[in-house]
C-alpha positions as CSV (number, residue, x, y, z in Angstrom):
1,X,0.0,0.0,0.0
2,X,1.3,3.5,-0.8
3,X,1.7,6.4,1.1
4,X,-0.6,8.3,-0.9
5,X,-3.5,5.3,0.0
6,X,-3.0,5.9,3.4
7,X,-3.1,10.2,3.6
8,X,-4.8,12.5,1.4
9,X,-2.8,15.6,0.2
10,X,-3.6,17.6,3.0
11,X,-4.0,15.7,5.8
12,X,-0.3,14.2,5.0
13,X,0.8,18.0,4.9
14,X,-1.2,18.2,8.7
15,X,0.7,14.6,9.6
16,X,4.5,16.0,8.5
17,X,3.8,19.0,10.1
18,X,2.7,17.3,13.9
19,X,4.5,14.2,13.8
20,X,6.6,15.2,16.7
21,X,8.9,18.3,15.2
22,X,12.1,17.9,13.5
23,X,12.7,14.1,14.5
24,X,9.5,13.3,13.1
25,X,10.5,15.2,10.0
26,X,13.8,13.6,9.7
27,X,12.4,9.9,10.9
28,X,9.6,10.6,7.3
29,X,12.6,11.3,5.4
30,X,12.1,13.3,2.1
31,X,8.1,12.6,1.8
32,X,7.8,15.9,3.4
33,X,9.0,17.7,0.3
34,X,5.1,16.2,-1.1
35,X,2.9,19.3,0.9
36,X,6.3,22.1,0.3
37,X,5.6,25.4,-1.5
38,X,8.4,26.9,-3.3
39,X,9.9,28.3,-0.3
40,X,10.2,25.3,1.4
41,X,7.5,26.6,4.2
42,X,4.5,23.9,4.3
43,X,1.7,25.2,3.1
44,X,-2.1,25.8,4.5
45,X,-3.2,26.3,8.1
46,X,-0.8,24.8,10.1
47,X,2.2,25.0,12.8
48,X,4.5,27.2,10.4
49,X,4.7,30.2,8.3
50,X,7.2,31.8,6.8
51,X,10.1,30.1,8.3
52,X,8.7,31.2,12.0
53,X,6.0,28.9,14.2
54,X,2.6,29.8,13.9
55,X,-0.3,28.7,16.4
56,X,-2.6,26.5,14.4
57,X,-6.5,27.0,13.5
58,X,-8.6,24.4,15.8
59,X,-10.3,22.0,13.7
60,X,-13.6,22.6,15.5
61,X,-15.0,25.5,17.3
62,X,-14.7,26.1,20.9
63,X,-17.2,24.8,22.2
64,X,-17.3,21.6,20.1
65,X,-16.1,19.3,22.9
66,X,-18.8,20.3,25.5
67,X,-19.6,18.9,27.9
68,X,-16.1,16.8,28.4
69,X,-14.1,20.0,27.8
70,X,-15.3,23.6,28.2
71,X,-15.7,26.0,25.7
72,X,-13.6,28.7,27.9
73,X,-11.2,26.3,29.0
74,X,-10.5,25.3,25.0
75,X,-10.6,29.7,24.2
76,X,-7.7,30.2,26.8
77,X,-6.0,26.9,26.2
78,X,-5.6,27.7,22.3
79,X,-5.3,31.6,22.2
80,X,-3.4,31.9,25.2
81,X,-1.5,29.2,26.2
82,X,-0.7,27.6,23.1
83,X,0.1,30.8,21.6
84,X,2.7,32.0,24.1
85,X,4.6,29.0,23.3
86,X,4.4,29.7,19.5
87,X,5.9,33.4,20.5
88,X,8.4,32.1,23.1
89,X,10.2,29.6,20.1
90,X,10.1,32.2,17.7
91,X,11.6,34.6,20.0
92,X,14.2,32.0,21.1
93,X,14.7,31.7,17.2
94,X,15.8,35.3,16.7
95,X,17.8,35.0,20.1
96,X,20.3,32.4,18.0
97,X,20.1,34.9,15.3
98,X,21.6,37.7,17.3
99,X,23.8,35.3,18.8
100,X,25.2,34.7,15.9
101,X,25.6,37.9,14.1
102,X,27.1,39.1,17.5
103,X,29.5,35.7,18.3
104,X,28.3,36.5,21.6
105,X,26.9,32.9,23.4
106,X,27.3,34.2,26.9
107,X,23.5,33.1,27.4
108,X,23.3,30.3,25.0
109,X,22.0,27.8,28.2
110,X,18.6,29.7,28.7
111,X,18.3,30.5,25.3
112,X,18.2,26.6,24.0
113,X,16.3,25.8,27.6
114,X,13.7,28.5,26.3
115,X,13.5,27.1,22.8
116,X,13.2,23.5,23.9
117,X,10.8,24.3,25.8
118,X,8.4,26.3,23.8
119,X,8.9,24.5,20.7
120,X,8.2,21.3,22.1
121,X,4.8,23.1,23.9
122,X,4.1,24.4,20.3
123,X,4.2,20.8,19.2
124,X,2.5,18.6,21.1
125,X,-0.3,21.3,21.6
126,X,-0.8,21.1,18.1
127,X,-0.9,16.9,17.9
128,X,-3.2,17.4,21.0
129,X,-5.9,19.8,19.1
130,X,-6.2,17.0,16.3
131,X,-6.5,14.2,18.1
132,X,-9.9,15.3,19.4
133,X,-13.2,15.4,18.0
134,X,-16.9,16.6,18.8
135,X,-17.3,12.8,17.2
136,X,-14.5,11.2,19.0
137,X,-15.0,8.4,21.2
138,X,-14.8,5.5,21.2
139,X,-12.0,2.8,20.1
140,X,-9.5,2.0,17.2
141,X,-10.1,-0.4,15.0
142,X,-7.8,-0.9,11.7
143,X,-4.2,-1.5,12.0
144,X,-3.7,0.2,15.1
145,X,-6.9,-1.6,16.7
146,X,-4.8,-4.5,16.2
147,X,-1.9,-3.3,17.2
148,X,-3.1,-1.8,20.8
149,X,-4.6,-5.6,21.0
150,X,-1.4,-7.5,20.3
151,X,1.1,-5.4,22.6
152,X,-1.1,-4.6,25.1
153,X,-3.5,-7.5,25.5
154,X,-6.3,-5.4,25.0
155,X,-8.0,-1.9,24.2
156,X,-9.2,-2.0,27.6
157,X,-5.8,-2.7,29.1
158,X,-4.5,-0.1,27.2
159,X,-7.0,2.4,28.0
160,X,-6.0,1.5,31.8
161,X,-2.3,1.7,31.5
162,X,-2.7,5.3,29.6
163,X,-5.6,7.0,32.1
164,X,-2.9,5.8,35.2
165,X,-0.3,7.4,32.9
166,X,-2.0,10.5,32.9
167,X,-3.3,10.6,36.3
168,X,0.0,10.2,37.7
169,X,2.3,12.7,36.2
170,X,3.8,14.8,38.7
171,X,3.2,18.1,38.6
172,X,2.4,19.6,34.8
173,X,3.1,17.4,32.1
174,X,2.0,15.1,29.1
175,X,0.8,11.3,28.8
176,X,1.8,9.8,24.9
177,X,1.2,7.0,23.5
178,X,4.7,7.1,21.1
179,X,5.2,5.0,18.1
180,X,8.8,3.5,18.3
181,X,10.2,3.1,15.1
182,X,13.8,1.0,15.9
183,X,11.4,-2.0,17.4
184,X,8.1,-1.1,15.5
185,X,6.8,-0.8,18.9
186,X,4.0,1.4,20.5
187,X,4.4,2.5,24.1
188,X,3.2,4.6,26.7
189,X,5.1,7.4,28.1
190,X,4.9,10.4,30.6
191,X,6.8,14.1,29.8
192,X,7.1,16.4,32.3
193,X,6.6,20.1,31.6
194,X,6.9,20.1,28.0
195,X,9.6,18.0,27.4
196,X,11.3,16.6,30.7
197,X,11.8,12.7,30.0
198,X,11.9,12.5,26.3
199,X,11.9,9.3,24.4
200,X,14.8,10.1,21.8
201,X,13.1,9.1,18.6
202,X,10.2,8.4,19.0
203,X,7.2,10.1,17.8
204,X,3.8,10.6,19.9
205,X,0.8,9.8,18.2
206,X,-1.8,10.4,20.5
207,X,-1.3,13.2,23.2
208,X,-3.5,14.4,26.4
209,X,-2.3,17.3,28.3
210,X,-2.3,17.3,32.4
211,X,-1.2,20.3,32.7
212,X,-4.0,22.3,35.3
213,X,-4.4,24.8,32.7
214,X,-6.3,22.3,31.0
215,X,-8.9,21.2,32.9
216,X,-8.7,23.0,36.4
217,X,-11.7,26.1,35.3
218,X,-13.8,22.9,35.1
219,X,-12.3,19.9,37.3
220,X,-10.6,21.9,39.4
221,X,-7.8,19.7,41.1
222,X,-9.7,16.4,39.8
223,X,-7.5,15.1,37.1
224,X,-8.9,11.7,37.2
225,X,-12.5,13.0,36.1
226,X,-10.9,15.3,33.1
227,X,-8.9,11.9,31.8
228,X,-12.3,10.4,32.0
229,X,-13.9,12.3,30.2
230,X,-11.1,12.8,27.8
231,X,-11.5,9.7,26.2
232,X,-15.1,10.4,25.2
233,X,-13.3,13.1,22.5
234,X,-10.0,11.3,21.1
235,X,-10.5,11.1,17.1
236,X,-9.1,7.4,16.6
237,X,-9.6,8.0,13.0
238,X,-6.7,10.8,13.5
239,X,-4.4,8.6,15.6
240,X,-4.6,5.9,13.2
241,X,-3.9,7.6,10.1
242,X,-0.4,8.7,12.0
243,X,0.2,5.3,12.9
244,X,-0.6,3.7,9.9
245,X,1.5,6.6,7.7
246,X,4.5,5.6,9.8
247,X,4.4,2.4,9.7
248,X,3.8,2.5,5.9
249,X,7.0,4.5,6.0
250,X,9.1,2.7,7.8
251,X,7.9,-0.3,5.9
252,X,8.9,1.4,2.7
253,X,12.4,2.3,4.6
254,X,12.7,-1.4,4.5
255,X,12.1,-2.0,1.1
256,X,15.0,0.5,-0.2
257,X,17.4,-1.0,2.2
258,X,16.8,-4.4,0.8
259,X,17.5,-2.9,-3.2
260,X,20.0,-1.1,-1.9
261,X,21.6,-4.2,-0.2
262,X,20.9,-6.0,-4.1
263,X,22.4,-3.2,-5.9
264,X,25.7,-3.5,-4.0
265,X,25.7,-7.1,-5.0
């Protein structure tokens, strides 16, 4: 099965652009040139423009995900939130810039901390707003279905292993479910902050946000009843076309290593 089978046009371009950032990017290889203007920049609504970050149009309105999630908490989550991390990585990008025009690194330590972690906020905010549907709900089914089945025994096991995940990050932080392309493996993870405890590359394919900033207007401090209700919006149909592209690419990654491997015969 092709790539082009698995993604239309522009949801590839949506894909390639969320994956998880530059490792994703680099992990896809050069099917990301397929959704590239002239310039290079991806083009359409996305998470950049112009060589800078940009925060990404919702795919629904605010209030689409009411009751589970609020329609306030989603306005400040989006507009504010996400948006200051857009602003902090572009700012750390023009930091690096004066940096090096001036060959002056004195404060090269904050300025990296800052862009890690805004950039990686910018990211899995943006993975995090797709992943969710007023029609969500729920289970897989497909290739990941079977997939979730045969690594973790179960959908319900999995569901269980992800919602204790979440619930016991400490302090702010993410639960992911990452797909792990050296093993062709899917596994659970936690990050803290934004990108404490990273899984070196990997890519996260299904993201749920802890922070309190998420849920706290509506929960309060009851994280368990937000992940709860969580589950009633993830769009499956969204996780599993990022799992099945992957797969499909590392499949095809196979493929030219084996003609490559004949061609040096």
């Amino acid at each position: 099965m092709s790539n082009d089978s698995i993604l239309p046009t522009g949801q590839r371009r949506d894909v390639l652009q969320t994956v998880g950032g530059l490792a994703g990017f680099a992990l896809i290889g050069s099917t990301s040139a397929a959704g590239a203007g002239d310039d290079g920049d991806v083009e359409g609504d996305g998470a950049t423009e112009n060589g800078r970050y940009a925060l990404p149009d919702l795919p629904y309105e605010y209030d689409a995900l009411e009751p589970h999630i609020d329609e306030r908490i989603m306005e400040l989550h989006h507009s504010a939130h996400h948006q200051a991390y857009v602003d902090g990585a572009n700012a750390a990008l023009d930091t690096f810039e004066e940096m090096r025009s001036e060959s002056d690194y004195e404060d090269i330590k904050a300025a990296k901390r800052d862009f890690s972690f805004n950039f990686s906020g910018h990211i899995n905010h943006t993975i995090f707003w797709q992943n969710m549907s007023p029609d969500g709900g729920g289970e897989p089914d497909g290739e990941l279905g079977a997939a979730i089945d045969e690594q973790f025994g179960s959908f319900e096991a999995f569901r269980e292993e992800f919602t204790a995940t979440a619930e016991n990050v400490e302090g702010d932080g993410w639960a992911m479910l990452f797909y792990e392309p050296v093993a062709d493996l899917l596994f659970i993870g936690q990050v803290e902050s934004q990108n404490g405890l990273a899984h070196q590359g990997s890519i996260p394919i299904l993201t749920l946000d802890v922070w309190e900033h998420a849920y706290y207007l509506q929960y309060e401090n009851e994280r368990g009843s937000y992940v709860e209700e969580w589950w009633n919006v993830v769009d499956w149909d969204d996780v599993c076309d990022r799992y099945e592209f992957l797969t499909q690419v590392e499949a095809g990654k196979g493929k030219d290593d084996d003609h490559a491997d004949e061609t040096d015969e």
